[in-house]
C-alpha positions in Angstrom: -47.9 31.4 -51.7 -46.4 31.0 -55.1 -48.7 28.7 -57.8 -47.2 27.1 -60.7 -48.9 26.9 -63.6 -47.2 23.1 -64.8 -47.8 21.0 -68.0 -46.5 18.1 -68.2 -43.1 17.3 -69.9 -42.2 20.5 -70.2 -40.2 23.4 -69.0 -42.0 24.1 -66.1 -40.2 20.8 -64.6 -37.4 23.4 -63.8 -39.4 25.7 -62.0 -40.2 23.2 -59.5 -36.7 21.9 -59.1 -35.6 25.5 -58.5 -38.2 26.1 -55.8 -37.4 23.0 -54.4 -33.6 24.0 -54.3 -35.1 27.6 -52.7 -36.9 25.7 -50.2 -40.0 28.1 -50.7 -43.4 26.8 -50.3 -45.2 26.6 -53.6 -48.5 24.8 -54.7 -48.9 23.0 -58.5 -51.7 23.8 -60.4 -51.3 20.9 -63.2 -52.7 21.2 -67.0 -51.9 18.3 -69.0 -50.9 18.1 -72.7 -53.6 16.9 -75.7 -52.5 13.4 -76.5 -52.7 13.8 -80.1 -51.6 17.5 -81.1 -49.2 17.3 -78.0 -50.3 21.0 -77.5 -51.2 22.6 -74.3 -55.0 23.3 -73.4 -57.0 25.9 -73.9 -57.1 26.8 -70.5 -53.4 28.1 -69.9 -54.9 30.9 -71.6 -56.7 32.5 -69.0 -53.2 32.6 -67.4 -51.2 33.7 -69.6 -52.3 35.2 -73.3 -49.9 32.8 -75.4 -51.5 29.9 -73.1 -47.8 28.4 -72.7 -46.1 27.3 -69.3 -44.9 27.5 -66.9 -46.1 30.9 -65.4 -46.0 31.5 -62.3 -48.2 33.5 -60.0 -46.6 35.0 -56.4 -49.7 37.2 -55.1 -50.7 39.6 -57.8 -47.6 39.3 -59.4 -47.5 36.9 -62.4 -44.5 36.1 -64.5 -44.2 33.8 -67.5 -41.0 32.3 -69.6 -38.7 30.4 -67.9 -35.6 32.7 -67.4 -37.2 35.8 -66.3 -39.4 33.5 -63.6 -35.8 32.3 -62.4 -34.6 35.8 -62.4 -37.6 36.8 -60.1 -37.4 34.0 -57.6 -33.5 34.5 -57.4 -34.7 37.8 -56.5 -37.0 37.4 -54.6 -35.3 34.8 -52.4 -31.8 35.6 -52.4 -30.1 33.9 -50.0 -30.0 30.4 -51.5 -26.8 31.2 -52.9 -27.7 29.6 -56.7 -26.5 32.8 -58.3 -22.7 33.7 -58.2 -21.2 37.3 -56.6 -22.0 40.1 -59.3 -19.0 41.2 -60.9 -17.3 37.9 -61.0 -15.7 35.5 -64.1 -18.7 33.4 -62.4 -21.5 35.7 -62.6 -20.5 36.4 -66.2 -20.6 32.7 -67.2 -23.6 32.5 -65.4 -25.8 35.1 -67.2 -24.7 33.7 -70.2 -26.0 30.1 -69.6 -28.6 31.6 -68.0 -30.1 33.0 -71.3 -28.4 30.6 -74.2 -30.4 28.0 -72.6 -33.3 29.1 -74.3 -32.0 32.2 -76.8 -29.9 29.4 -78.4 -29.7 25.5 -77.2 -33.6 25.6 -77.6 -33.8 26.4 -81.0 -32.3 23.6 -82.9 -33.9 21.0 -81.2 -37.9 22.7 -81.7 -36.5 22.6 -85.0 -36.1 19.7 -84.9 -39.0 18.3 -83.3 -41.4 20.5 -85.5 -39.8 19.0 -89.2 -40.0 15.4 -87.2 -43.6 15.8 -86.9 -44.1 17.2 -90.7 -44.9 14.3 -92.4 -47.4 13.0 -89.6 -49.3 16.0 -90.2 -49.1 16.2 -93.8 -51.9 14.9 -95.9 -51.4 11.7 -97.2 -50.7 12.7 -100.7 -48.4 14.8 -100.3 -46.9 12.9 -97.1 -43.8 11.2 -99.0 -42.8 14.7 -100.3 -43.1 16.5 -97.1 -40.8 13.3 -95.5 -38.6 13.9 -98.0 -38.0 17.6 -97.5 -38.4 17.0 -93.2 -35.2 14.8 -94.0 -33.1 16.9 -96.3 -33.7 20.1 -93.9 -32.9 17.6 -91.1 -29.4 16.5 -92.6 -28.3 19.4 -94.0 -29.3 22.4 -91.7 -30.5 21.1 -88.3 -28.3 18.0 -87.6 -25.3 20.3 -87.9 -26.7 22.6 -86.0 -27.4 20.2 -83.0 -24.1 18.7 -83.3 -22.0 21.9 -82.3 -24.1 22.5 -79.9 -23.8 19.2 -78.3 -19.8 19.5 -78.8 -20.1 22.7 -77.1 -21.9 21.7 -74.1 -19.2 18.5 -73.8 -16.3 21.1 -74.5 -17.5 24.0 -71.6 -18.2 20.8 -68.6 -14.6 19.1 -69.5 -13.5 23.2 -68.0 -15.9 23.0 -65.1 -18.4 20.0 -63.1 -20.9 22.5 -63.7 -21.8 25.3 -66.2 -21.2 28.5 -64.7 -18.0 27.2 -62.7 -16.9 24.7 -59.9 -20.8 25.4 -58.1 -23.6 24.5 -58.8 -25.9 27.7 -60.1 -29.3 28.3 -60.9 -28.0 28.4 -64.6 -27.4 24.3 -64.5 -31.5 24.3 -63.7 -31.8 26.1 -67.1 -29.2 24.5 -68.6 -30.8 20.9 -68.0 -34.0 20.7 -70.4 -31.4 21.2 -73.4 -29.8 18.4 -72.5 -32.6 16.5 -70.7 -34.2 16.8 -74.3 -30.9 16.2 -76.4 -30.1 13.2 -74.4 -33.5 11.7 -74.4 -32.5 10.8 -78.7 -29.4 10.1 -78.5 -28.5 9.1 -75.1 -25.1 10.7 -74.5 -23.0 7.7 -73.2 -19.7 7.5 -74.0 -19.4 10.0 -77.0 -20.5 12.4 -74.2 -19.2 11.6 -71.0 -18.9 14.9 -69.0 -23.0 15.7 -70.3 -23.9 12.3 -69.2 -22.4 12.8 -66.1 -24.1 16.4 -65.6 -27.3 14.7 -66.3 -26.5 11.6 -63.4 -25.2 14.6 -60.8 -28.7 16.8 -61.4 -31.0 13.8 -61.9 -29.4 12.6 -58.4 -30.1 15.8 -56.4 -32.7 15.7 -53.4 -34.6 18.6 -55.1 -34.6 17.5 -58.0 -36.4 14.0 -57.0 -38.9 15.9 -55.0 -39.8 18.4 -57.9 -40.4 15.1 -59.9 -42.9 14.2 -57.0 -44.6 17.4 -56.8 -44.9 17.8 -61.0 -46.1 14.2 -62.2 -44.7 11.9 -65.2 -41.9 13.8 -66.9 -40.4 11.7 -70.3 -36.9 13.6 -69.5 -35.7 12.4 -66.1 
C-alpha cells in the first residue's frame, strides 16, 4: 500500500490525481497548513528531514519531491501508458515538461509569493519601505519574469491540446500546479485561451475529481 504524505493546497494534490489516473490503491495521511505562517507542521519532519510534501511511502521505500515520486510510480506501474515511447519527439517533450515544471515555471511565482508576503511580515516601522522595495522587485524583475512564462505556456498548447503532444502524459499532472497557481491571480480568460482551456480539460477529468475527494479543500481547482 502506498501512503501519501498530503498538506493541503499544495503539490501533493498531483500525487493523488496521478494515482488516481494509475488506478493504484493508495491511503492519505493528511497534515494541514498553520493558518498564520502558512507553513507546514512540525510533524512532516519525522517523514521527511526538510518536513515538506508530498512524500510518499510504498513499503520501505520512501520518496520525496514531486517529479522523482512521478518518476517512481511511472515506474513502478508502467502500463498506464502516461509516459510516451522512449526515443520519441514525445518522450523528449515529455521529460522536458516533466522537469521545467518545477526546475523553472515554479520559481517566478515562489518569488513572487515570498516578496507579496514581505511587507506583512515586516515590522511596522519599517513596513512602508519593505512594500516599497516588494513592489519595485515585483515590477521590474518578477512580473517580467512571469509574463514569458505565461506566453510560453499559451505559445507551446496553441502546437499541441496537451504539453508533451496530442496525449495526455503524466507531464500535464506536473505541468498543472504552475498554472493552477498562475491562474488562481490572474484568471487566464481570454488573454489565455488555450491555458484556460487546459485547465477546464484537467479540472474535468474523472481522476482528477476523485483526487480532490480523497485530498480535501484545495484553493487551485
Amino acid at each position: 500500500m502506498i501512503i501519501v504524505h498530503h498538506l493541503n493546497d499544495s503539490r501533493s494534490q498531483r500525487v493523488l490525481w496521478l494515482l488516481e489516473e494509475l488506478g493504484v490503491e493508495y491511503e492519505v495521511k493528511r497534515y494541514e497548513r498553520d493558518a498564520k505562517t502558512r507553513l507546514a507542521p512540525p510533524a512532516l519532519k519525522a517523514i521527511h528531514p526538510l518536513g515538506k510534501s508530498p512524500v510518499i511511502q510504498h513499503g520501505d521505500v520512501i520518496v520525496a519531491e514531486t517529479g522523482a515520486i512521478v518518476e517512481y510510480l511511472l515506474e513502478t506501474f508502467p502500463d498506464a501508458g502516461l509516459k510516451p515511447a522512449s526515443g520519441t519527439p514525445e518522450a523528449r517533450r515529455y521529460t522536458y515538461w516533466l522537469h521545467y515544471a518545477e526546475g523553472s515555471a515554479m520559481t517566478p511565482l515562489l518569488l513572487k509569493l515570498i516578496f507579496g508576503v514581505i511587507p506583512q511580515r515586516s515590522p511596522a516601522l519599517i513596513r512602508p519601505i519593505a512594500r516599497g522595495i516588494s513592489k519595485k522587485v515585483g515590477a521590474s524583475l518578477i512580473d517580467p519574469q512571469i509574463a514569458s512564462h505565461l506566453g510560453y505556456w499559451e505559445a507551446e498548447l496553441h502546437k499541441s491540446e496537451w504539453f508533451a503532444g496530442e496525449r495526455f502524459t503524466a507531464a500535464d499532472i506536473m505541468m498543472s500546479f504552475p498554472l493552477e497557481a498562475a491562474g488562481s491571480r490572474a484568471p487566464f480568460g481570454d488573454r489565455m485561451p488555450k491555458a484556460a482551456a487546459f485547465l477546464k480539460r484537467i479540472h474535468a477529468r474523472p481522476a482528477y475529481q476523485r483526487a480532490l475527494e480523497r485530498g480535501g479543500p484545495y484553493a487551485y481547482a
